[in-house]
C-alpha positions as CSV (number, residue, x, y, z in Angstrom):
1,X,-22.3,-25.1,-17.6
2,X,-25.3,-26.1,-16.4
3,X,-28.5,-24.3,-17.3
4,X,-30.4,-22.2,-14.7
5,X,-33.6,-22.9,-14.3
6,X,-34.7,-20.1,-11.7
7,X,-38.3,-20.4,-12.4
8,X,-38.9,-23.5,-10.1
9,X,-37.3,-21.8,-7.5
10,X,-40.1,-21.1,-4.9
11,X,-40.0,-18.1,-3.9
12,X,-38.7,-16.8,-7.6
13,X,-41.6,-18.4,-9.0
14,X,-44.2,-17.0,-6.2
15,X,-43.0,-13.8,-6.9
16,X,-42.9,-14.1,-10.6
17,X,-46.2,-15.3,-10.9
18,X,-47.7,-12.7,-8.2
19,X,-46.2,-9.6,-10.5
20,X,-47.9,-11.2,-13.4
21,X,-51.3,-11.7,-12.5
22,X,-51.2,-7.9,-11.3
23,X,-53.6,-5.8,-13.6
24,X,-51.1,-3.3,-14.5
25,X,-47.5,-4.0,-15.0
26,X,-44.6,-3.5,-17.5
27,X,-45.6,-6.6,-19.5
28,X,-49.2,-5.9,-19.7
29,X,-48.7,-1.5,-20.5
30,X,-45.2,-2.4,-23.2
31,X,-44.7,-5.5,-24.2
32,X,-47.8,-7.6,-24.8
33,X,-48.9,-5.0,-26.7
34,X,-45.8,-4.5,-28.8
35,X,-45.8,-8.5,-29.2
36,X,-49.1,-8.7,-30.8
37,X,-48.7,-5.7,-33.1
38,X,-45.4,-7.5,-34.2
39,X,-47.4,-10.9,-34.7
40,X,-48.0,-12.2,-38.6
41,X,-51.6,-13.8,-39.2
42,X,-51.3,-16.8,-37.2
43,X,-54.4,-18.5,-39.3
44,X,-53.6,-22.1,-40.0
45,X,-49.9,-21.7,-38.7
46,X,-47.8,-24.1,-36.8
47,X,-46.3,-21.8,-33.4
48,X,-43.1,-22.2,-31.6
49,X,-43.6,-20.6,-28.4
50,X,-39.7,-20.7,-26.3
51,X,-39.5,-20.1,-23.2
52,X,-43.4,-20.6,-23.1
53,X,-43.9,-19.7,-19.1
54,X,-47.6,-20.4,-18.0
55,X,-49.0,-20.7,-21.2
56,X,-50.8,-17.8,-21.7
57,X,-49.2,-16.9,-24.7
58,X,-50.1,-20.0,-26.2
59,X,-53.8,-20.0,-25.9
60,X,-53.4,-16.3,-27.3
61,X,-52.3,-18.2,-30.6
62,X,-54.7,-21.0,-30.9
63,X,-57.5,-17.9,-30.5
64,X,-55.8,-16.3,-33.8
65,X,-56.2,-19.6,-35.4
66,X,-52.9,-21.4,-34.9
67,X,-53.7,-24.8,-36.1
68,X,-50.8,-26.2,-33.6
69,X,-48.9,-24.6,-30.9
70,X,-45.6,-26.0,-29.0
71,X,-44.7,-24.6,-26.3
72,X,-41.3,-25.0,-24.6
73,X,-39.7,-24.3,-21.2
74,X,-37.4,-25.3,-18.9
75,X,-39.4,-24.9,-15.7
76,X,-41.8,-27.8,-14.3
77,X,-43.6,-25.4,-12.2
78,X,-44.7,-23.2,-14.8
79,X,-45.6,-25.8,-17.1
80,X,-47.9,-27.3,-14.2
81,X,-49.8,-24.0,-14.1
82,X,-49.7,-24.3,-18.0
83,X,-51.2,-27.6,-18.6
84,X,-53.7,-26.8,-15.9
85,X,-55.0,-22.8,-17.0
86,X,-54.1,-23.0,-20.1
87,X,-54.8,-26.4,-21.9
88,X,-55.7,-27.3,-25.4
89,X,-56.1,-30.4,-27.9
90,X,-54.0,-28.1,-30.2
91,X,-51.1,-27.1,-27.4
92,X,-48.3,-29.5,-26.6
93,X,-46.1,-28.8,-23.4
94,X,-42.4,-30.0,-23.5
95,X,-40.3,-29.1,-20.7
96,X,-36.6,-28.7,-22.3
97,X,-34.4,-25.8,-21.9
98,X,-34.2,-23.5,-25.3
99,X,-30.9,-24.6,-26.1
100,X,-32.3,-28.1,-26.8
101,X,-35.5,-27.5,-29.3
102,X,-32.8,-29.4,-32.2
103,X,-33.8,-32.3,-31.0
104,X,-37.9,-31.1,-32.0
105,X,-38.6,-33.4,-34.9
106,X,-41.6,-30.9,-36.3
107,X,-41.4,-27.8,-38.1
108,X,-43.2,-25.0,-38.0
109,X,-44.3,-21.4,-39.5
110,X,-43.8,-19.3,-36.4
111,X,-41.3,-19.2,-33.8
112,X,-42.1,-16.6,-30.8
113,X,-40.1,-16.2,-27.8
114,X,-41.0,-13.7,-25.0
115,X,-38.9,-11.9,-22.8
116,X,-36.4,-15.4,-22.7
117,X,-33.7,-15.0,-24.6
118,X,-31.7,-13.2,-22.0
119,X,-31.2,-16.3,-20.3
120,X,-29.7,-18.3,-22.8
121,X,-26.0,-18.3,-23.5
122,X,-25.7,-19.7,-26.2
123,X,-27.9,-17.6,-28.5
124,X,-26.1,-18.0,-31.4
125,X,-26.9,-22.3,-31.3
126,X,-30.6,-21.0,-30.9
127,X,-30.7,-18.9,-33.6
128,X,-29.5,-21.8,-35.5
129,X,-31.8,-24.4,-34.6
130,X,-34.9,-21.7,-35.0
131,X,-33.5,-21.5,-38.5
132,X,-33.6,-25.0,-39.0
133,X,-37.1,-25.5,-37.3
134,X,-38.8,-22.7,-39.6
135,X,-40.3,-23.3,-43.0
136,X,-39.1,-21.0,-46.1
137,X,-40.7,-17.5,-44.9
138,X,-41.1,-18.5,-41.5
139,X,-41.1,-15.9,-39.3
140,X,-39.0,-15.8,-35.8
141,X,-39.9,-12.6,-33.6
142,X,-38.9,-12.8,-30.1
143,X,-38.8,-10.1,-27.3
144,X,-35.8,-9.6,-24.8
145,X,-34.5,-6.9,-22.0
146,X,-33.5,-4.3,-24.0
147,X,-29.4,-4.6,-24.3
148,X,-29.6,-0.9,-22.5
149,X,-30.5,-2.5,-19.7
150,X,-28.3,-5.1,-19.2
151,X,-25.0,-3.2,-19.1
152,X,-24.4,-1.7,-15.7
153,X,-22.3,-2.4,-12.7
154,X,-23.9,-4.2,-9.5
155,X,-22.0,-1.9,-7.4
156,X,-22.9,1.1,-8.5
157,X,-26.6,2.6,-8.7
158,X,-28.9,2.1,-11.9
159,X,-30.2,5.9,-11.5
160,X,-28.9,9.1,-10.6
161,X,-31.2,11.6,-9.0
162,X,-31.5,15.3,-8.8
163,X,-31.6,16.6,-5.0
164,X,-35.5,15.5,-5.1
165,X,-35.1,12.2,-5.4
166,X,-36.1,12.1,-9.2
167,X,-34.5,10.0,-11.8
168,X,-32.2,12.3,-14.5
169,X,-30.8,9.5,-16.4
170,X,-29.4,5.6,-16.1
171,X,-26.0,4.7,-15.4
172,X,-24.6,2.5,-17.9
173,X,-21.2,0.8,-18.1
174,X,-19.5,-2.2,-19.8
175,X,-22.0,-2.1,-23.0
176,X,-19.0,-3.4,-25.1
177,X,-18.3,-6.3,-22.7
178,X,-20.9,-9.0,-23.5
179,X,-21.1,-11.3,-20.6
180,X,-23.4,-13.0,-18.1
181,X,-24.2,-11.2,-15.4
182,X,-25.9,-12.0,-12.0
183,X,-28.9,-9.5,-11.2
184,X,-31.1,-9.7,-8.0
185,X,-35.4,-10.3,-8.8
186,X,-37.0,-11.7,-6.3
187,X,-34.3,-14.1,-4.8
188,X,-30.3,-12.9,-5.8
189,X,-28.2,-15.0,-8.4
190,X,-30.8,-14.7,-11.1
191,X,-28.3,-15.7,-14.3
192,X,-28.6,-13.3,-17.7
193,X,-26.8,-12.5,-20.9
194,X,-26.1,-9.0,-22.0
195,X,-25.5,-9.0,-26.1
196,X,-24.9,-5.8,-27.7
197,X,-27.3,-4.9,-30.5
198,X,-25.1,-5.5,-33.2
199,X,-24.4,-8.8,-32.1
200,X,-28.0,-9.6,-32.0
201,X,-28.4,-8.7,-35.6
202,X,-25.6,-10.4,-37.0
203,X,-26.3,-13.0,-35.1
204,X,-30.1,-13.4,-37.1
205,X,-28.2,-12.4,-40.2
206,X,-25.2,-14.8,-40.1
207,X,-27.9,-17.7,-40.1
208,X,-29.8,-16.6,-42.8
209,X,-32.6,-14.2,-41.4
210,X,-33.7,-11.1,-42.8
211,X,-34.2,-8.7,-40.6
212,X,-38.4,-7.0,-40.9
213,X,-38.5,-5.0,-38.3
214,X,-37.3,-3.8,-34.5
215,X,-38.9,-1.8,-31.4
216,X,-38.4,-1.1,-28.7
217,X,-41.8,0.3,-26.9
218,X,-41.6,3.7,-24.3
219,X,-43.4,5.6,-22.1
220,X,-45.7,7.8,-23.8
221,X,-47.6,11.0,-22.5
222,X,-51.0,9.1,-21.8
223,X,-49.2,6.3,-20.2
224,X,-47.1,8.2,-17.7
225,X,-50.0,10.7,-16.8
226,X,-51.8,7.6,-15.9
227,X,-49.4,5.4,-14.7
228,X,-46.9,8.1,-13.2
229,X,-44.1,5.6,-12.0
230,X,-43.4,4.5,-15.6
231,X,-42.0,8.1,-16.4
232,X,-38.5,6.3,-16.5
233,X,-39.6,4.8,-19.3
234,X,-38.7,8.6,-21.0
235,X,-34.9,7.8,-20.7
236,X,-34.7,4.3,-21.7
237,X,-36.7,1.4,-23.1
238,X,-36.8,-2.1,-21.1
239,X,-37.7,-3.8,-23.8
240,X,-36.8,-5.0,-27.5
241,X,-38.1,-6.3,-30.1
242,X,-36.8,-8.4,-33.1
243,X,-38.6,-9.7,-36.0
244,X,-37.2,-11.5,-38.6
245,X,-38.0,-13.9,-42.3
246,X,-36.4,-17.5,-42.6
């Protein structure tokens, strides 16, 4: 099957990129935060950085001292943005799909992937090849849509309210059928994988890993009495986090 590559769709990637450079979203209140208080000392380490979007993330590492960062993504338009805002002598660029880093002939201390891996099918042949890419106590910590999130049914709706309108709880179906699913962001037909948890971890565990640590950042009181549209975050987290030891 061929791999989707939704992020040099125009108006995906205009959309994308306008949600982004917003001062306040999801990424910038949950899980940027989450990923840098999940980050090892980056001093003198070689980074992996999948599914590297517009390379923020990147320059981030070289700041905490990564002596070389690659980062990888299937998307040309977001690598153009990359190589233009976020440039360095110690970043390299390489537009492949995730699937294909086995054929990287480098290897590294850190591999960080975030908010990717629900695109990729085969996670299992990433996994893998991270494995094989990492040094002995490497570390791979990646962040995802939380596997919560992923299992519902397009036809039915994601919330049920009370009579006001408010959201009570999410509706969620089919968590034991792990599948790819079609969701609508921005433009319709936008391809993801929903993996139950326990396939995640076995997944890390089967190739070697050792699992340090999971989260799955939430809405907290300060948060929602600032930011009063994240108070769904009380019933479920959109976000998780993995980080594992090679």
């Amino acid at each position: 099957m061929a791999k989707q590559n939704i992020y040099d769709n125009e108006t995906f990637f205009d959309g994308y990129r306008e949600l982004r450079y917003r001062e306040v979203n999801a990424n910038t209140l949950f899980e940027i935060p989450t990923l840098i208080s999940l980050l090892p000392n980056l001093e003198g380490k070689r980074v992996l950085d999948l599914g590297c979007g517009m390379g923020e993330h990147c320059v981030d590492y070289v700041n905490r001292g990564a002596s070389r960062v690659v980062g990888v993504d299937i998307s040309k338009k977001m690598l153009e943005v990359a190589r233009k805002e976020n440039s360095d002598p110690k970043i390299t660029y390489l537009n492949i799909p995730m699937e294909d880093i086995g054929s990287i002939d480098e290897r590294f201390d850190v591999v960080i992937s975030s908010l990717a891996i629900h695109y990729i099918e085969d996670f299992k042949g990433v996994v893998e090849n991270v494995y094989s890419l990492l040094d002995e106590g490497g570390i791979f910590l990646f962040s995802q849509e939380n596997p919560i999130n992923t299992c519902y049914t397009s036809d039915h709706p994601r919330w049920t309210l009370n009579e006001d309108g408010v959201k009570i709880y999410a509706n969620i179906a089919n968590y034991c059928v792990e599948k790819r699913y079609d969701s609508t962001w921005f433009v319709d037909g936008v391809q993801k994988y929903h993996r139950m948890f326990s396939t995640i971890v076995n997944t890390l565990a089967d190739a070697g890993f050792k699992i340090q640590k999971m989260a799955e950042p939430h809405a907290t009181k300060e948060i929602v009495d600032k930011y009063p549209e994240y108070y769904d975050l009380y019933h479920k987290p959109d976000f998780l986090f993995v980080k594992s030891i090679k």
